[in-house]
N, C-alpha and C positions, 0 to 999 in steps of 0.2 A: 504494500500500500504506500504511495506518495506523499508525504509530508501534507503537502494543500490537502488530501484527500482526508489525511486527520485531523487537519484544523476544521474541516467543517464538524467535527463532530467534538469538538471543545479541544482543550487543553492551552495551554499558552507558552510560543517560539520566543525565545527569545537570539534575535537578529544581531551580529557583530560588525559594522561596519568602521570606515578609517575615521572618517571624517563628522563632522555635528552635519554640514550642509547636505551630503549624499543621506546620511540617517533620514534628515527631514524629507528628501524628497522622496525612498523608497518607502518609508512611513504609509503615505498617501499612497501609494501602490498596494498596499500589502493589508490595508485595514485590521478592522480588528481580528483578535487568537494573536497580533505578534507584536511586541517590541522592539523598537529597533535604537539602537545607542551606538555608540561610539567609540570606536579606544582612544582617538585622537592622534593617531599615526603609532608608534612605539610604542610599549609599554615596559619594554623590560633589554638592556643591551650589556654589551661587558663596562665593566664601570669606570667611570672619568678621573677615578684618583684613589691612591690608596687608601684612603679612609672610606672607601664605601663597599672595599673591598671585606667579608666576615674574617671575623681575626683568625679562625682557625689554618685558614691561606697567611705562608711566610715566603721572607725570602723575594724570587725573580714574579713570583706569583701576583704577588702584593702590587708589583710595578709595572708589569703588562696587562694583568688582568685577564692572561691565557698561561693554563699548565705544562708551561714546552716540553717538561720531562714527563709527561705524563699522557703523551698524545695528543697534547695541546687541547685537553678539556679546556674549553672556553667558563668562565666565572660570572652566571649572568646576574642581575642584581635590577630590581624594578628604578626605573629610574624616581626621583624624589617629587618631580612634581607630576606622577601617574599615579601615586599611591592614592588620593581618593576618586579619583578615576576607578580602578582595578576593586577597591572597597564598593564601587558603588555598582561596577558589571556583575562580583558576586553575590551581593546579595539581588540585585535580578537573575542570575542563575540560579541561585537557593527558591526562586519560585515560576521557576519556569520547566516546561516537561521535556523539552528540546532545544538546543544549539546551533545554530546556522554562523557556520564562519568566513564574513563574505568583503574580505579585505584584497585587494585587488588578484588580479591573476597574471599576476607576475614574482619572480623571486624574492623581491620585497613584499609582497604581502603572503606571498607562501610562508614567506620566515614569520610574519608578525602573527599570521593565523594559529602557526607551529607557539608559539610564545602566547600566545592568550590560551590556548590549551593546557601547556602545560602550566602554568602562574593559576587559572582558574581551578585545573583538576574538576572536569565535569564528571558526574553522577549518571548522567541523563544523555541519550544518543546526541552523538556532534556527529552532522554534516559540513562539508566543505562547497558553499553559495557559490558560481563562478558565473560573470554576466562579463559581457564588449562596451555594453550602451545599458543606461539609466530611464530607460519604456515602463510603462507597464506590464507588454507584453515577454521583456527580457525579464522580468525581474521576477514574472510569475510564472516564466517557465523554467528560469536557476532555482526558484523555490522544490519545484516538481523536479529536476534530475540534478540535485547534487552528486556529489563525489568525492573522494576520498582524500583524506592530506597525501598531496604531493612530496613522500620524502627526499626524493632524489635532488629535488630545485631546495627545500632546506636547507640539505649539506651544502650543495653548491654556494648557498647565499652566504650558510655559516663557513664553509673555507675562505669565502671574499673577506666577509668581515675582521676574521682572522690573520688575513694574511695582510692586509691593509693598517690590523692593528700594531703586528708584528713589523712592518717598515716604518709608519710613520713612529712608536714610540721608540724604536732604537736609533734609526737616521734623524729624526729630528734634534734629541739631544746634542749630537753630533754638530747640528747648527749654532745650536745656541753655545757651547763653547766657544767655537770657531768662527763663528759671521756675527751673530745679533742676539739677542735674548729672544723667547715669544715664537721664533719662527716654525716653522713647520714644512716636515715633507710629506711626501703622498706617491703612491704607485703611477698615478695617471697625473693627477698635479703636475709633480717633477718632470716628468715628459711632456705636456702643453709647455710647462715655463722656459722648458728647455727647447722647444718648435720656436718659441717666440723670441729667445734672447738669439740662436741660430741665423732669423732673419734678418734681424739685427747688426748681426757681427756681417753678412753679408751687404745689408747697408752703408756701415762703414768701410767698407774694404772695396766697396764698387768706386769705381772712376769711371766719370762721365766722358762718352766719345760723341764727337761735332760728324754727323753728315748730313747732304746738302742732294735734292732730286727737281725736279721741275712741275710744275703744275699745269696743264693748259687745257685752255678751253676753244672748244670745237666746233663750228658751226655746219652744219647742215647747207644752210643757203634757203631754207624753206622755210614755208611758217610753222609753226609745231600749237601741240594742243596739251592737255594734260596726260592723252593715253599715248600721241606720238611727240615730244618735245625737240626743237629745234637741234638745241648745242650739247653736249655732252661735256660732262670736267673729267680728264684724264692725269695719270700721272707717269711719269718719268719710268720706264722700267727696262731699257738696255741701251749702253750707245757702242756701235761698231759690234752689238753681238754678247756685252760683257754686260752680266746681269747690274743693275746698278745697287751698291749696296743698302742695306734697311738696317731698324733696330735690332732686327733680330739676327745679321751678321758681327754681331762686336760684341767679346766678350764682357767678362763682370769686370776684368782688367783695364776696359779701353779702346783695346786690342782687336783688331779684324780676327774674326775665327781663320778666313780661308783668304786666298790672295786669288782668288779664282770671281769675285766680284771687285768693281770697279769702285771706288771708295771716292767720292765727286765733294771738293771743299767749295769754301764760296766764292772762289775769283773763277774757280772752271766752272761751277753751275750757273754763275752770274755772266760769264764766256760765252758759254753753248747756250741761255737763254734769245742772248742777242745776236748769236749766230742764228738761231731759226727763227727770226720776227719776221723774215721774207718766205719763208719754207712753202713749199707747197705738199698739203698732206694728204694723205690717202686711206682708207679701210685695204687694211692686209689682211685681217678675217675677224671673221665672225664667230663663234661656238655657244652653238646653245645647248642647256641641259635641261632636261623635266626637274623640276622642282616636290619635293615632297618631304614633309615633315609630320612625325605622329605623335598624339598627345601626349601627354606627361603621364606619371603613372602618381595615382593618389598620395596623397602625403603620408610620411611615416614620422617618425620624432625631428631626425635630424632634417630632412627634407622641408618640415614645416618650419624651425627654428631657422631655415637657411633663410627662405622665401619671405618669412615674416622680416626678419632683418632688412631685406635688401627694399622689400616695399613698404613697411609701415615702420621701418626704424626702431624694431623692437629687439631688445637682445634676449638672449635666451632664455634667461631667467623671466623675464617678463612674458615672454613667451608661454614658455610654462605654465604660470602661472593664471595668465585670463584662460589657455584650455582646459586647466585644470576647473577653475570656474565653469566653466564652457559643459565639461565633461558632468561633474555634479548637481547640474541642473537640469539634465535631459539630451545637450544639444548635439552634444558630438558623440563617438565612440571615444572607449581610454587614447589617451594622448601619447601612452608610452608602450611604441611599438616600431620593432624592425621589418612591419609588413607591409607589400605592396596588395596585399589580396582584400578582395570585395567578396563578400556574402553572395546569393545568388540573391538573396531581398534588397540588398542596395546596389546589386547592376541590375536590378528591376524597377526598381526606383529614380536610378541617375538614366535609364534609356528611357523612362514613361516623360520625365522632365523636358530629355533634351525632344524629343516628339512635339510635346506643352509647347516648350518656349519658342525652339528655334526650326521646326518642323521637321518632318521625316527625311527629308531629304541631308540632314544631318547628321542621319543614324546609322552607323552599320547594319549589316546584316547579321553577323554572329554579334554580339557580345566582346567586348578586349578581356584577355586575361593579363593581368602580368606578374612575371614570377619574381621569388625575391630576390636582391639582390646583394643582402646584408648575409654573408660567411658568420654561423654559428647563430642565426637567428635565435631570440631567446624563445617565444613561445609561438603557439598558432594563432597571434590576433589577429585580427582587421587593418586594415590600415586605417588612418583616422579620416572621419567622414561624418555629414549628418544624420544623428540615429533618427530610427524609426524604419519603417517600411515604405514611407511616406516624407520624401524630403522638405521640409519646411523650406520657402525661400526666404533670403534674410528678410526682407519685408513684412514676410508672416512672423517674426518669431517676437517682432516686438524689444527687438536687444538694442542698447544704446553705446556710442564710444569705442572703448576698446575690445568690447566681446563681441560688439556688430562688426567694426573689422577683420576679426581674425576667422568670425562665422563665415562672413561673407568668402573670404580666404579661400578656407575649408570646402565651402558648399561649391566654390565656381570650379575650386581643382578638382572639385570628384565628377560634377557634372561631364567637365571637358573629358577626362578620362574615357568618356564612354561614346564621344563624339568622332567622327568622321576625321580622315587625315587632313591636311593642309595641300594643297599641289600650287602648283602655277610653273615658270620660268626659269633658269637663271642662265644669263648671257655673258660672254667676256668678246671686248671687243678691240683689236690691236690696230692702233694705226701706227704711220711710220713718216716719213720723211727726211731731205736731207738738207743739212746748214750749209752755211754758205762758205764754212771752212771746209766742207766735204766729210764731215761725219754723219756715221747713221740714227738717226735717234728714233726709237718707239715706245710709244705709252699705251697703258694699258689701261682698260675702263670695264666694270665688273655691276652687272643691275641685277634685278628680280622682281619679277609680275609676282601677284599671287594670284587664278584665276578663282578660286576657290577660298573660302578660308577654313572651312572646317571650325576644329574645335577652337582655333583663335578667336569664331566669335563671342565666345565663352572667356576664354583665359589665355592668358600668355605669360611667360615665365618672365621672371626679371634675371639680372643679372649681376656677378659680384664687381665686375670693371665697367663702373660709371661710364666708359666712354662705348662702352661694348654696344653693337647694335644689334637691338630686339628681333625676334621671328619672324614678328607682323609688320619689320622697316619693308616697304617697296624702294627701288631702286630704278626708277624707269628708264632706259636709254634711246634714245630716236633711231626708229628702221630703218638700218643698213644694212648694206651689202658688201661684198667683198669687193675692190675697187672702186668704190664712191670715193670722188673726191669731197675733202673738209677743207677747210679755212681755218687758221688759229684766231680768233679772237686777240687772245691774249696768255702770254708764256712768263712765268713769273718761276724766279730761285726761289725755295725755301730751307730754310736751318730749319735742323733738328738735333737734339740731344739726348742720346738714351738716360733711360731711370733707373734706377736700382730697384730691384724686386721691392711692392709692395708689400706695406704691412699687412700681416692676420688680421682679420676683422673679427669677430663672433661666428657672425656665419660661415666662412674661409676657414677656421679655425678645427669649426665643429666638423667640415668636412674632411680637412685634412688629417685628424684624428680617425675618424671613419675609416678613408681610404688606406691608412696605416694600422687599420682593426686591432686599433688603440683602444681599448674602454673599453664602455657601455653606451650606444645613445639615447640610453633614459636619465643617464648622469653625466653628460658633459654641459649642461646649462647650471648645474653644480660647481660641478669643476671650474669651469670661467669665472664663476662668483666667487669662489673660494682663491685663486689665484688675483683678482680684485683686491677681494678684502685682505688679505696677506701682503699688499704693497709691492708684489713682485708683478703687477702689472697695472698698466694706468692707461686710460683712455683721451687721445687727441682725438676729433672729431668720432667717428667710427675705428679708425684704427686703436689697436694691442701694442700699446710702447713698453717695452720691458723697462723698468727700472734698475737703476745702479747694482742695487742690491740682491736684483735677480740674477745678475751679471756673476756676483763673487758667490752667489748658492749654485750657479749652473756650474760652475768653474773647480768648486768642491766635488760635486757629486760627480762631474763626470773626470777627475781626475783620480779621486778615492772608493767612489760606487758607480766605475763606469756602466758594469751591468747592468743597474738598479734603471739607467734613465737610457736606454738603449733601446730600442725603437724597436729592432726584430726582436728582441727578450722580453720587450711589455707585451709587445703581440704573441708571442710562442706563450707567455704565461695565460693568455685571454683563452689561449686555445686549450690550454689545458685546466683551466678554470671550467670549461664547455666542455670539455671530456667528460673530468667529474662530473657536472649535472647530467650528462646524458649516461652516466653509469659505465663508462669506459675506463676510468681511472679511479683509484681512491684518495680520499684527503688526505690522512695520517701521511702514508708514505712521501706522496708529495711536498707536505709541509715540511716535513723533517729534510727534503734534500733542498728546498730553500732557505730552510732557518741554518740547519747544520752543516750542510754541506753534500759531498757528493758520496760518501762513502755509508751515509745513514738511508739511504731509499733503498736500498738493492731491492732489485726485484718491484721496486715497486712503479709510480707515477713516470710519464714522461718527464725528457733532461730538463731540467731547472737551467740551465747555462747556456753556455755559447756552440756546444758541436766541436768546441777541437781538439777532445783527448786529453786536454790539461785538466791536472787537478780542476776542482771548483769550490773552492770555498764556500760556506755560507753565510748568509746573513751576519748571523752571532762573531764568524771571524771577522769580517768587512767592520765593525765596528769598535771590535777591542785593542785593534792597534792605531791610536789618533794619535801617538805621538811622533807619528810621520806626518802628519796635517801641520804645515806653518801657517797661520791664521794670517799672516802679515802677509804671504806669498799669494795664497790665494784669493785673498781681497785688494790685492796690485793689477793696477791696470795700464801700462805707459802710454801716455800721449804723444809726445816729443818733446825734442827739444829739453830733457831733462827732467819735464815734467808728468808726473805720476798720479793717476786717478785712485785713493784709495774708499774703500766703501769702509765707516767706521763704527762704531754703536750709536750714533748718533746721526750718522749720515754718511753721503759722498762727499770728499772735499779732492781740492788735486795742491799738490806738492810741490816745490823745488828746495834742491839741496838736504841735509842735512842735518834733523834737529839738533839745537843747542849749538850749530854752528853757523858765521855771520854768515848772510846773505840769504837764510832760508827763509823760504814763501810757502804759505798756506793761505786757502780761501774755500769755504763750503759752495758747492755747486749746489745749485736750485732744485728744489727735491721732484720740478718738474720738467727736468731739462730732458729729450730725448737723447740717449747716449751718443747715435750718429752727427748730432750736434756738435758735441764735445769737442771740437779742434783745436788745434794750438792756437789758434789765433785767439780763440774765443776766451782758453785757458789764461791765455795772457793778458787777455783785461779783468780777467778774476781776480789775477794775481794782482792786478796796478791796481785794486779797490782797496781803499785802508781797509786794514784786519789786524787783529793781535789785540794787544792792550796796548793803550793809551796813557801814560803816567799824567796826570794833570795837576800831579800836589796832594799837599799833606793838609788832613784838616785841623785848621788850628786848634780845635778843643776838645778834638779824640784825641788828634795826633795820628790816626790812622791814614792807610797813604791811597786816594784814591785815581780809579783808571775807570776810562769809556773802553766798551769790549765792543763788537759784533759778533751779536747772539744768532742763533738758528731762527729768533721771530723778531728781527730786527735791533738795531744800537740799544745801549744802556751802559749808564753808569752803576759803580760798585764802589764797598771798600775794604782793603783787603786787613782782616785781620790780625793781631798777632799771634805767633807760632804759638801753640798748646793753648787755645781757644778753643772747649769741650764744642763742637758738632755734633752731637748726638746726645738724646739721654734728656733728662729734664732739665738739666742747665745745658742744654745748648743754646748758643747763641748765635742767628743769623743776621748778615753781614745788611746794613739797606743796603736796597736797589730800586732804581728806578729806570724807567723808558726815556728814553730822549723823545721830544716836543717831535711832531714832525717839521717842523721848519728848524731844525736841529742836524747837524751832520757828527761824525765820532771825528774829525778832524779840525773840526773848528770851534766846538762845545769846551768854555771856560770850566776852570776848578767852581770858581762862584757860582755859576750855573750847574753844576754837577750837587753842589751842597744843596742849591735851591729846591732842586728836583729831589732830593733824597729827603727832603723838609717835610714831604708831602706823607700825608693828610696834613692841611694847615688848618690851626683853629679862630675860626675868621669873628665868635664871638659868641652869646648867648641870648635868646628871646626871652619877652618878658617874665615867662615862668621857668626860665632856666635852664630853657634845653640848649645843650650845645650846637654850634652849627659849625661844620669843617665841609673845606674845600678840596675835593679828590680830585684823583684823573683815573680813569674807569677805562673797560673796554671799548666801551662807547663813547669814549672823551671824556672833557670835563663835566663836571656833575658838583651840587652842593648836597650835603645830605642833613637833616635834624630830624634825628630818631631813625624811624622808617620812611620818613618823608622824605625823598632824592628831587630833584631841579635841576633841570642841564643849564650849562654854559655853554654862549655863545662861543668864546675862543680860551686856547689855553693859557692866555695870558692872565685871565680872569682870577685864574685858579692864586697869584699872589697880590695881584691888583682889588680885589673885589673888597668891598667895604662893611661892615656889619650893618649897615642902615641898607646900603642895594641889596647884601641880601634878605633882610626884612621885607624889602620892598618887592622881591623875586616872590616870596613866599606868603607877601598877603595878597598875590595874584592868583585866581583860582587856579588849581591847577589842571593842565588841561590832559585831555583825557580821550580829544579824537587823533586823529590822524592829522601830522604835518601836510600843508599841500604836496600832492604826487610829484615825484622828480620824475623829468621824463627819462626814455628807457635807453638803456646804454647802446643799445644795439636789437636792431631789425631782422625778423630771421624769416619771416614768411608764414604762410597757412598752415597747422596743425594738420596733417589725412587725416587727424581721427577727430576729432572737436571741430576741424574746419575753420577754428578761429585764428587771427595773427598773434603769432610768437614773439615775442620781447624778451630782452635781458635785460632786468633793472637789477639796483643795487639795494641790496637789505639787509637789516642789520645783524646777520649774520656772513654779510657778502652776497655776492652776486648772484643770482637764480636766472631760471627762465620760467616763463608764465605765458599762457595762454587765456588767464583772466580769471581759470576757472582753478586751473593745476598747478602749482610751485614745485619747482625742483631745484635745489640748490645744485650749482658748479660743483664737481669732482676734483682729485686732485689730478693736474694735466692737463681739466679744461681751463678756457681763460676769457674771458671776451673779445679781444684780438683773435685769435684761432678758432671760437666755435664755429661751426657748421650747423645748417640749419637740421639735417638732418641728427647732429647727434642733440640737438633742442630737442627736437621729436622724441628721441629714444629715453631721452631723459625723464620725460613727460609721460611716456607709457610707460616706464617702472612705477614711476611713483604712483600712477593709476593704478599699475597692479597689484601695490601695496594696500590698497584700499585706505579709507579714510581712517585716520589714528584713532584709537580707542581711547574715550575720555572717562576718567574715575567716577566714579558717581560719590559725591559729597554729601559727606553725614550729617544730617541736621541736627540742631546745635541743642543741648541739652535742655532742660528747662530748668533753674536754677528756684527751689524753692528753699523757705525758710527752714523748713523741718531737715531736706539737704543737705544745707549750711550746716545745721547743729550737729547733726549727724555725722559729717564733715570733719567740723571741730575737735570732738569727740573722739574720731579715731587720732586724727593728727595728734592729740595730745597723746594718745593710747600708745602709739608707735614710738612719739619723744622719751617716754618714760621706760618703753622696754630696749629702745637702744640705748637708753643712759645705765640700765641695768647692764646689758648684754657691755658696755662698753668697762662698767667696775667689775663685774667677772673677766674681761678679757685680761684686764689690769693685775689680777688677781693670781690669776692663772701665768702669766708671764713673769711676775715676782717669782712664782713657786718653781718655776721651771728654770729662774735666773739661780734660784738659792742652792735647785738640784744639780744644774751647772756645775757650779761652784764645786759641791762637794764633790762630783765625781773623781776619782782618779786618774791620772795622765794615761 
């Protein structure tokens, strides 16, 4: 008998789902006989520190949180803020007849299903719920044929989490000695950071090379129309026979790859221009091709996160997040999937549509299938698409902002999927002629009809090179023949200068991890945040600029753990991460020949290593010899010229000469400088910025000796104390400091003026009932303060100029309490795709944001208002949408203070005074008796 089938005759399910909002909606599905709750993603993981580790675990236990000696039992431990979570699933399990565990159907929620099982310990039958899409109809036929916990995807998840805890807690420490405090490494982390610093070092090491081709333009002689056009614009592409060279013949060097192309500067392109202004030209041929292009295949994780990126300037994480919205509400299928396959109900669905919308003549005759193309697929999902049977168009569904966009996304890519190919054209057309100095010149000109568009009336894909031309570009060229004469118009030189490989973008990024079957693509929109939030990557427009400091971790790892961030070793480890789940490998063994080495698997998992016969260390070795790691070596970077980029615990700064000997230069570099920036030139005006300390004198009435420094947040004065001055402890004593004015430089700022500024808080005087009034300088400037009552200043000069009656008079003005008039906006960026409203960068008093009027997103570090780009406004704007609006506390109404209260009040207060003054003559007492037993004891 069916589960639905005994609800109808009583008893009461009780339903486990991830999330409160998925709970709420299959609620309404499922009516009443069931409950449905929540665990709220996790409930129980290996633990974050060793104190939450049970004491009876010692030793390496305690500090990993897995038993390496012991098969690497993992140490699970409910996390602290699930406990009344978990308190509150069982006691609805204590009255419910049945269990349904219906946390996603992927290895991440096979683990959390396996972990509410076993934390709960059910009585009463557990089935395992497993649905694609949030229907009705799914959700009551997962009720009707569940199935069994998946063990195999378990272990599999449980090997990941193991083996991830096992790198990043032993390699991380490793950083923090050696690089920084705080940091951290990661199996897949460490290989993105190390794609990104990689592109990087190639940027700096590319030399730009100058070549120079022709442009001209062509005339027919005829009139032309929009389907047959007059002139045609060609370009330069042989002279005397010898291909003329492009960007793509010079290497990363500068350097011609081949000498077998003609490499044209600008006194011979500008030469041969004006040798063929007389030319008489000709069509030397024609060649046409059939043209055809076939849809896209449905989106999958990474595919959507590419596409969202490049059209609606979302990054991944943002991503994620409205489909995950998306997904919990009904509208799509799960979002996290390596699947390009359709259900036969929604290629039922996206061909009834394209019939609807764009008429039969649209439609195939079979159906498209398309197979997958992701190596080690994780399960049998869907690809992501509009749930139902029945495709809502975004129109119907009523969604606003950032889920109507990414609906809209969704629903055109599944649609087109099912549509018709593309055909038309594509032509290449050479002409030729000869200058007047008797060379041959011919150019070459390339179009494309479409006759047809097919599924591009639907959709058409974007692109990751801004300059890249779309599917749905036509190219028209005017009907020729072979032998027609042309006419030049006009023949123009052009320079050109190759670029150094573009930066990773998000999207770029997610793919290149992909095609290196790097990862997981349900966790690299993780991964990229996680690299984010760690400071080893930062954001200029849409570009991934590695940071300094990513610089001297990549420079570690891959000098001391070259395996660990090795690109065929990440991938040969995924693949055997995929064994194990599919039951071809087991954990144990394999973990033991990555932790320990090579000689503890026998017999067991595929190599852990590189394939070449040599021993193989493991893990546990790789980490217990650092005293071959020189921390100063590693985090050295030469610029020229003598000068030294070091990454420090505080920062990058670059060097010359010698501490402690004359002539040496230090200066911190901008924590937002892209590395290939970095040049000597640029290093050399760091270095000509005063920096150091400053001696500006002794203050006459400490006597102590004060210096203007440049701090990491700009100038300030100090004063240096004298030697054995306790710094620590209750009598310590800290030194003033104060910020320099900004109309204040560290080169020109007097001793007077240092004392002035160290003077501060000044007390400017007292109101009639005696409250003091002092005058500050705050983050926000000058400000006056009495009590809790603050008052800005107009200027900092204020701050010792101001008068005890002006500020009386500041302070019997009300204070105000709206908004200063708007300052207008720093910078213009354009229309939002998703709000559709215009974008601004103004300045606010946490610094600079971007705003579309409705949404604030404060600047990163890396963006600037000089650099931003309209499109990473956008992207900025859709995180913080997807963060949804902040949760505000709800505030406790204020007591009600009654008479009987008070006394009450009273009463204890005094009740407390007298048994601490008890508790304080016993302690007294007790301390005598213990000084006296002192005393007597014996030596």
């Amino acid at each position: 008998m069916s589960p639905t089938s005994e609800t109808a005759h009583g008893g009461r399910r009780l339903v486990i789902v991830e999330s409160p909002a998925k709970a709420k909606t299959i609620k309404g599905y499922l009516g009443p006989g069931y409950v449905v709750e929540a665990s709220v993603g996790h409930i129980r993981d290996l633990p974050s520190g060793a104190a939450e580790v049970p004491e009876k675990y010692t030793g390496e236990v305690r500090r990993l949180g897995v038993d390496v000696e012991h098969d690497f039992q993992p140490i699970y431990v409910v996390n602290a803020d699930k406990k009344a979570q978990v308190k509150k699933l069982k006691d609805l399990l204590a009255e419910s007849d049945e269990l349904f565990l219906a946390t996603d159907e992927d290895r991440e929620g096979e683990a959390i299903a396996w972990h509410l099982q076993e934390v709960l310990k059910p009585k009463v039958p557990v089935h395992r719920m497993v649905f694609h899409e949030i229907t009705k109809d799914a959700i009551r036929e997962a009720v009707a044929n569940p199935r069994e916990l998946n063990q195999r995807m378990v272990d599999a998840q449980e090997t990941r989490r193991i083996l991830d805890r096992l790198y990043g807690y032993e390699v991380s420490p490793v950083l923090w000695k050696k690089v920084m405090p705080k940091l951290s490494a990661g199996r897949v982390q460490s290989v993105a950071t190390r794609l990104v610093v990689e592109r990087e070092r190639e940027r700096i090491a590319f030399r730009s090379a100058e070549y120079w081709d022709l442009t001209g333009t062509f005339s027919t002689g005829r009139t032309g129309d929009a389907s047959d056009p007059s002139t045609l614009v060609a370009r330069l592409a042989a002279v005397d026979g010898k291909r003329v060279a492009q960007g793509r013949d010079f290497g990363a060097d500068g350097r011609l790859k081949s000498e077998a192309v003609l490499h044209l500067d600008e006194a011979n392109a500008r030469a041969l221009a004006a040798a063929l202004a007389e030319t008489r030209f000709s069509v030397r041929s024609v060649e046409s091709k059939p043209y055809r292009r076939s849809p896209y295949a449905p989106f999958r994780t990474t595919t959507l996160q590419q596409e969202a990126s490049r059209k609606l300037g979302f990054g991944a994480k943002a991503t994620m997040q409205v489909a995950q919205k998306l997904y919990e509400n009904g509208f799509i299928t799960y979002m996290r999937t390596d699947s390009t396959v359709l259900s036969d109900t929604a290629v039922a669905a996206a061909r009834a549509q394209v019939t609807q919308l764009y008429g039969a003549d649209y439609l195939p005759e079979k159906p498209r299938v398309y197979a997958g193309k992701v190596k080690n697929a994780q399960e049998a999902h869907e690809a992501i698409r509009p749930s139902g049977d029945r495709f809502r168009t975004p129109a119907e569904t009523g969604l606003t902002g950032d889920q109507f966009k990414l609906y809209e996304l969704i629903w055109k890519r599944t649609v087109a999927s099912q549509m018709k190919d593309a055909t038309g054209n594509s032509v290449t057309v050479k002409i030729g002629g000869t200058s007047a100095d008797g060379r041959d010149a011919e150019f070459s000109a390339s179009g494309k009809t479409i006759t047809f568009h097919g599924f591009m009336k639907a959709y058409v894909e974007g692109a990751d090179d801004p300059n890249a031309e779309l599917d749905d570009r036509e190219r028209r060229l005017p009907q020729v023949t072979e032998g027609d004469a042309l006419s030049a118009e006009e023949i123009t030189a052009d320079g050109h200068a190759t670029k150094p490989p573009a930066r990773y973008t998000e999207a770029t990024l997610v793919k290149e991890l992909e095609e290196r079957e790097i990862g997981r693509p349900s966790t690299y929109a993780s991964i990229i945040g996680t690299i984010l939030d760690r400071g080893y990557v930062f954001k200029k427009g849409t570009a991934l600029v590695p940071s300094f400091l990513s610089f001297a971790v990549v420079n570690l790892l891959e000098k001391h753990f070259g395996r660990l961030v090795d690109y065929d070793f990440t991938a040969r480890m995924e693949d055997d991460l995929d064994r194990i789940a599919r039951g071809e490998a087991q954990s144990v063994p394999w973990l033991k020949r990555f932790y320990f080495g090579e000689g503890e698997a026998a017999g067991g998992a595929a190599d852990a290593g590189n394939g070449d016969g040599d021993h193989l260390g493991g893990l546990k070795e790789l980490v217990t010899d650092l005293g071959a790691i020189d921390a100063r070596e590693i985090s050295s970077f030469p610029v020229g010229d003598g000068i030294v980029l070091r990454v420090g615990r505080y920062g990058a700064y670059v060097e010359r000469g010698e501490r402690e000997q004359e002539g040496y230069q230090k200066a911190d570099v901008p924590d937002d400088l892209a590395p290939d920036e970095l040049t000597v030139e640029y290093a050399e005006e760091l270095l000509a910025k005063p920096s150091g300390d400053f001696e500006l004198g002794t203050d006459p009435v400490s006597g102590h000796q004060i210096v203007a420094k440049a701090g990491r947040y700009g100038p300030y004065v100090t004063e240096i104390l004298p030697e054995g001055t306790p710094k620590t402890g209750k009598n310590a004593v800290k030194p003033r400091t104060a910020s320099l004015f900004k109309t204040m430089s560290l080169d020109t700022v007097t001793l007077e003026e240092a004392l002035q500024l160290m003077s501060l808080p000044r007390v400017v005087g007292a109101d009639a009932e005696g409250v003091e009034i002092t005058a500050q300088n705050g983050r926000y400037g000058p400000y006056l303060k009495k009590g809790t009552d603050s008052r800005s200043l107009t200027s900092e000069d204020q701050l010792f100029s101001i008068t005890l009656e002006e500020a009386l008079a500041i302070y019997a003005q009300p204070k105000q309490r709206g908004r200063a008039a708007a300052k207008p906006p720093l910078k213009e960026l354009g229309t939002d795709p998703v709000s559709e409203k215009p974008v601004v960068v103004k300045d606010g008093r946490f610094g600079p944001y971007v705003t579309d009027g409705e949404t604030n997103a404060t600047l990163r570090t890396g963006d600037s208002v000089e650099t931003i780009t309209p499109e990473r406004g956008y992207e900025l704007l859709a995180e913080k949408r997807a963060k949804g609006p902040a949760k505000k506390t709800a505030k406790k109404a204020p007591a009600k203070k009654t008479a009987a209260k008070k006394t009450a009040a009273k009463k204890t207060t005094a009740a407390k005074k007298t048994a601490a003054k008890k508790t304080t003559t016993a302690a007294k007492k007790t301390t005598a008796t213990a000084k006296k037993a002192a005393a007597a004891k014996p030596e």
